[in-house]
LUMKOLDO-645198 format. One record per residue (C-alpha): x, y, z; chain. Coordinates in nm, 3 decimals. Each point is the difference from the previous one (the first is absolute). Layout:
<sites>
{site {X,Y,Z},'A'}
...
</sites>
This chain:
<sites>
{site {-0.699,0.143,-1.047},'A'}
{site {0.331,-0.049,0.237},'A'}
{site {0.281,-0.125,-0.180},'A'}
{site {0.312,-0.150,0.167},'A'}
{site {0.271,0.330,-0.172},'A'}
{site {0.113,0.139,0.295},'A'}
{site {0.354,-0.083,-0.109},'A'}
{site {-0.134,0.101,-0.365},'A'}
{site {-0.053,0.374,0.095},'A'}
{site {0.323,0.054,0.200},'A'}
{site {0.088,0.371,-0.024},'A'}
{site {0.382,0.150,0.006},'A'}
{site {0.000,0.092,0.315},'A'}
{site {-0.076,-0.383,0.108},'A'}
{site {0.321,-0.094,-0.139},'A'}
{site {0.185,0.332,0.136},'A'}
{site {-0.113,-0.109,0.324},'A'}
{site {0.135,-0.370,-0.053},'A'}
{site {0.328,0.106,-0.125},'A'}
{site {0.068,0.258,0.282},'A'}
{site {-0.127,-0.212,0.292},'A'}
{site {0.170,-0.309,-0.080},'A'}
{site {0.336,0.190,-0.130},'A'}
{site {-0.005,0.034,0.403},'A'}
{site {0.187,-0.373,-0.018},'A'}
{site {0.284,-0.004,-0.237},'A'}
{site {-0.085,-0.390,0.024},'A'}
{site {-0.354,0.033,-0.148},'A'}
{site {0.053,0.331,-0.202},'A'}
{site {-0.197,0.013,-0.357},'A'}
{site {-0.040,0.219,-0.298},'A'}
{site {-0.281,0.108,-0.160},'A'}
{site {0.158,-0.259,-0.291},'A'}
{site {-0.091,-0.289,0.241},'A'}
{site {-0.335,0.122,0.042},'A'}
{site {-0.111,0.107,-0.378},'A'}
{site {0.161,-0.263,-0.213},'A'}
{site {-0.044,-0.350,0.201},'A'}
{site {-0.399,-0.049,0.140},'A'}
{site {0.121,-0.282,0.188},'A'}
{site {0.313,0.174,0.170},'A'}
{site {-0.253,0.273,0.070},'A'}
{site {-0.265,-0.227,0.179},'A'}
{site {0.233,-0.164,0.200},'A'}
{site {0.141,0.367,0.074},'A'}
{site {-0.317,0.105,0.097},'A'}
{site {-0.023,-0.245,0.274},'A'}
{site {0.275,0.148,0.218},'A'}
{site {-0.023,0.003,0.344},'A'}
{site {0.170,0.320,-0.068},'A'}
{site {-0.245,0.170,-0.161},'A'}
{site {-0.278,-0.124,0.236},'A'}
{site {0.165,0.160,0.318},'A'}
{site {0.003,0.326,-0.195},'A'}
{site {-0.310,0.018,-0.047},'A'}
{site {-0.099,-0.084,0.387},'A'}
{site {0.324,0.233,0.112},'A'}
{site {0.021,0.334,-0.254},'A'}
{site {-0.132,0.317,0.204},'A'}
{site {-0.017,0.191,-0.284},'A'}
{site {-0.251,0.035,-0.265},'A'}
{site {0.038,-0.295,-0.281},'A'}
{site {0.046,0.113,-0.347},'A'}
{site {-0.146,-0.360,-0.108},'A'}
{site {-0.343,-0.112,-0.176},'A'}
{site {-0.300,-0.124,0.228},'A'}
{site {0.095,-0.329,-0.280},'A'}
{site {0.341,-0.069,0.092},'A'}
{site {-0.066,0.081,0.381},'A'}
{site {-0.300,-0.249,-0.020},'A'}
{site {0.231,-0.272,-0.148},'A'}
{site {0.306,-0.002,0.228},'A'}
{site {-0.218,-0.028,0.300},'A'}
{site {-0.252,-0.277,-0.193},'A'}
{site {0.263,-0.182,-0.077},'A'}
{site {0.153,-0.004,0.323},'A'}
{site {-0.314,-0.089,0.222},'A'}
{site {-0.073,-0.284,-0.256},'A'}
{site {0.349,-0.122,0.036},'A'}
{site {-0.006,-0.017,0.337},'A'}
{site {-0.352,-0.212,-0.033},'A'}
{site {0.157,-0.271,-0.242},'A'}
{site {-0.149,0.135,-0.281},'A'}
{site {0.292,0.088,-0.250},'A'}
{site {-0.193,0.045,-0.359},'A'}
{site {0.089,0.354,-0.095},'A'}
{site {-0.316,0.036,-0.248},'A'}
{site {-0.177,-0.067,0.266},'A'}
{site {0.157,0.225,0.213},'A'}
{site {-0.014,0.286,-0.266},'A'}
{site {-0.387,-0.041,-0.034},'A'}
{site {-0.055,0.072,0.401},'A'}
{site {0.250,0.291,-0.022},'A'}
{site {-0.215,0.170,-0.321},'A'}
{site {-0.318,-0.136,0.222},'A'}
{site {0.094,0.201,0.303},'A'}
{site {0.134,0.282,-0.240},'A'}
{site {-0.307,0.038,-0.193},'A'}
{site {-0.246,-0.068,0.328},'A'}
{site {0.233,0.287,0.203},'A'}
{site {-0.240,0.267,-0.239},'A'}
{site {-0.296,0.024,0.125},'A'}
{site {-0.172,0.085,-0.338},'A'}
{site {0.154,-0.377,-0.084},'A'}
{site {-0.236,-0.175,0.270},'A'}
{site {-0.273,0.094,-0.279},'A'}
{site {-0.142,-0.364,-0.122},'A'}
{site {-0.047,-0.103,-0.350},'A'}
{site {-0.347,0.015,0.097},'A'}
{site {-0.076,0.353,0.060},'A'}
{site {-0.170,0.232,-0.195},'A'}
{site {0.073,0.374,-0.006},'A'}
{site {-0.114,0.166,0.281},'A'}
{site {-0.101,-0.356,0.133},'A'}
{site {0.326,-0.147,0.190},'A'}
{site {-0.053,-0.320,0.141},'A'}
{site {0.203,-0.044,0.280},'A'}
{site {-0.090,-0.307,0.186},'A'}
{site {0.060,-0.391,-0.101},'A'}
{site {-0.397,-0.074,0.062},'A'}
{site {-0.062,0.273,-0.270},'A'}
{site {0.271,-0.111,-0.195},'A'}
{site {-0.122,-0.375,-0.025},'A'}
{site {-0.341,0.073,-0.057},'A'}
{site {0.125,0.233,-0.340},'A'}
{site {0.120,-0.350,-0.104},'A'}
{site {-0.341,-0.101,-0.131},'A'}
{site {-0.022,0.220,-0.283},'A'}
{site {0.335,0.067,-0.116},'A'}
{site {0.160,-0.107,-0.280},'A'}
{site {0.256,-0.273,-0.034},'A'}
{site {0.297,0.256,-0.019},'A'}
{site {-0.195,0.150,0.288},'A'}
{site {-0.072,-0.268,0.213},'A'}
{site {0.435,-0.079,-0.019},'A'}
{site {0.065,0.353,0.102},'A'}
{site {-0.256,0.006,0.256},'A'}
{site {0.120,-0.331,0.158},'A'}
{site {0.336,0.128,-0.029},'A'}
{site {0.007,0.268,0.160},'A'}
{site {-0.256,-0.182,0.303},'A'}
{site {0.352,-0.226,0.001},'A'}
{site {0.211,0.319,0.034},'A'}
{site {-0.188,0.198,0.221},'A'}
{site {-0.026,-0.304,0.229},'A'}
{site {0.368,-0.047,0.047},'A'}
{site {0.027,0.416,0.030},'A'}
{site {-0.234,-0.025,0.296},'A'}
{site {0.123,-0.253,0.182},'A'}
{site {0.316,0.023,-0.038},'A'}
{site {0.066,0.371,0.005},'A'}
{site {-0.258,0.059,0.250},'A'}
{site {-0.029,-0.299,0.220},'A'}
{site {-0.069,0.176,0.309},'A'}
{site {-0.255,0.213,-0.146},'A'}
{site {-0.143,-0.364,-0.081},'A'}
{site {0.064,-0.136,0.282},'A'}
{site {-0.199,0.301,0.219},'A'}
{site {-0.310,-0.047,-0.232},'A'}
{site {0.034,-0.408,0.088},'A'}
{site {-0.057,0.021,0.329},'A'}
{site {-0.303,0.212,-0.038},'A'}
{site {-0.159,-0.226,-0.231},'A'}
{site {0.157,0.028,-0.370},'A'}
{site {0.158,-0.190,-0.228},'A'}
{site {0.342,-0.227,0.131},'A'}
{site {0.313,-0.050,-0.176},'A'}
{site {-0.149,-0.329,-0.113},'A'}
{site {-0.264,0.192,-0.212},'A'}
{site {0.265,0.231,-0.154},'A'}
{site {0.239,-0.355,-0.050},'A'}
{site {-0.294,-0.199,-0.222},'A'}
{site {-0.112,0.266,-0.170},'A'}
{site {0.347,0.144,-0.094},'A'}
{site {0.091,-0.358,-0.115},'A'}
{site {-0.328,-0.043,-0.172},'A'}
{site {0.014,0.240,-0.245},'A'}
{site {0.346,-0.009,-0.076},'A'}
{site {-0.036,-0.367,-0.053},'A'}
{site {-0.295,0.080,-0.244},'A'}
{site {0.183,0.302,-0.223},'A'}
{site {0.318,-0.215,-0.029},'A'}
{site {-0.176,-0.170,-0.224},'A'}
{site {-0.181,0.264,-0.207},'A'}
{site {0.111,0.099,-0.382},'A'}
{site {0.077,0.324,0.169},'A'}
{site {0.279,-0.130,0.219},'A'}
{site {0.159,-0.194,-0.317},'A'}
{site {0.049,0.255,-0.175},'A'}
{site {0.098,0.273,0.335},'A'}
{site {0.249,-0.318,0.075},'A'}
{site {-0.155,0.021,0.289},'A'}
{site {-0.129,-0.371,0.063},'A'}
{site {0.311,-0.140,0.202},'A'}
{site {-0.033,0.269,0.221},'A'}
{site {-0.359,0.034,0.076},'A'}
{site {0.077,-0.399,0.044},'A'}
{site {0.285,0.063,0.271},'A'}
{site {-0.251,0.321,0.139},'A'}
{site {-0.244,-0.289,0.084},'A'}
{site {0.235,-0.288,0.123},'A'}
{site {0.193,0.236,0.242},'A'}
{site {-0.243,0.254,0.082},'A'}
{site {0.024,-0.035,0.385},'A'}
{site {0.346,-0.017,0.035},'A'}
{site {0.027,0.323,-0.267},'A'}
{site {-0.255,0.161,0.237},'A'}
{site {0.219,-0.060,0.286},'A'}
{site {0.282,0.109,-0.152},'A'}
{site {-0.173,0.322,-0.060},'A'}
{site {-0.150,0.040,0.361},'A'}
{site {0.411,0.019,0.105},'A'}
{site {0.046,0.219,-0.277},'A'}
{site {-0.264,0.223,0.180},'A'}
{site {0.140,-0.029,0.291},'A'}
{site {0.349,0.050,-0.026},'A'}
{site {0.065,0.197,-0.331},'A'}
{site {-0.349,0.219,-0.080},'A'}
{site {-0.143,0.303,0.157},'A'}
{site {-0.354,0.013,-0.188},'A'}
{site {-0.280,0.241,0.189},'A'}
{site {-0.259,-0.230,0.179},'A'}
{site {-0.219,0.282,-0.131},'A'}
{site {0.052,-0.119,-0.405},'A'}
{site {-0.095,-0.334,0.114},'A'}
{site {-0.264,-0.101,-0.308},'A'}
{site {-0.364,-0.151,0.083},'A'}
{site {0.039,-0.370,0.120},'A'}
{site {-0.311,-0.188,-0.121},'A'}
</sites>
């Protein structure tokens, strides 16, 4: 199950990398102080333009966690869409972090040896799974719905016009069954409601948000692209 803890799992080298690039302005200079002792201080740290344009601009290889690297540009691309609720932002960045393995594209519903890959398969394994089942199944349909069309919209968009699925399937059934899960035990206990909740209120405009994030920021093979429907 995906948790928002990007900013949970931060490594040392995350915060090396925030102390040296914005110790580039003596006027927004920090110290690993700032960024260990205050959470708050650190999230609003975090959301440096700063360390955004680094992360576009560095030629050289980033000591920094797929977690942290996630977050910065999450954050950012929601930002920029109106959406400013940092859980909310960590749980796409750990979304796109865990979904950026392939072995993580796995659904709750496969078996070993048995992957089930596509949504179709995925729904019908709904019928006879458990309750804890059926909220990881629907979660990750939710997940794997805003992961394929946002990540790869054009690989969407190609299928579209030769008969598949629109970004109007991937829209209601992404908001669907995150409107479903938010209220499961599971989720009350994951504290996971209020986002599955804002998942399904503001999944287009989250979608969007990751198309530019495609576009502009993200190199992903069109080869890795994962099975549609």
């Amino acid at each position: 199950m995906i948790k928002a803890n990007c900013r949970a799992r931060f490594t040392a080298e995350d915060f090396d990398f925030v102390v040296k690039t914005l110790s580039k302005s003596k006027a927004d200079a920090v110290t690993l102080v700032d960024l260990l002792v205050d959470l708050d201080s650190r999230d609003a740290i975090l959301d440096h333009e700063l360390l955004f344009q680094a992360l576009l601009t560095t030629q050289a290889t980033l000591s920094i966690s797929p977690q942290f690297y996630f977050y910065v540009l999450t954050r950012h691309v929601l930002k920029e869409t109106g959406i400013n609720d940092r859980p909310l932002s960590d749980y796409v960045a750990s979304l796109l972090e865990a979904f950026s393995r392939t072995a993580r594209l796995a659904t709750p519903a496969s078996e070993p040896g048995n992957p089930v890959e596509y949504i179709s398969d995925m729904l019908l394994a709904l019928r006879n799974a458990s309750p804890v089942q059926t909220f990881l199944i629907r979660a990750h349909v939710g997940n794997y719905s805003l992961f394929l069309s946002g990540i790869f919209h054009e690989n969407v968009l190609r299928r579209t016009q030769r008969g598949a699925p629109d970004f109007s399937f991937y829209e209601d059934l992404g908001r669907m069954n995150y409107k479903v899960v938010a209220n499961h035990s599971v989720a009350r206990s994951a504290e996971l409601s209020s986002i599955y909740e804002a998942l399904a209120s503001d999944f287009r405009p989250i979608r969007v948000a990751l198309n530019h994030l495609s576009d502009r920021l993200l190199n992903l093979d069109e080869d890795y692209a994962p099975h549609l429907v």
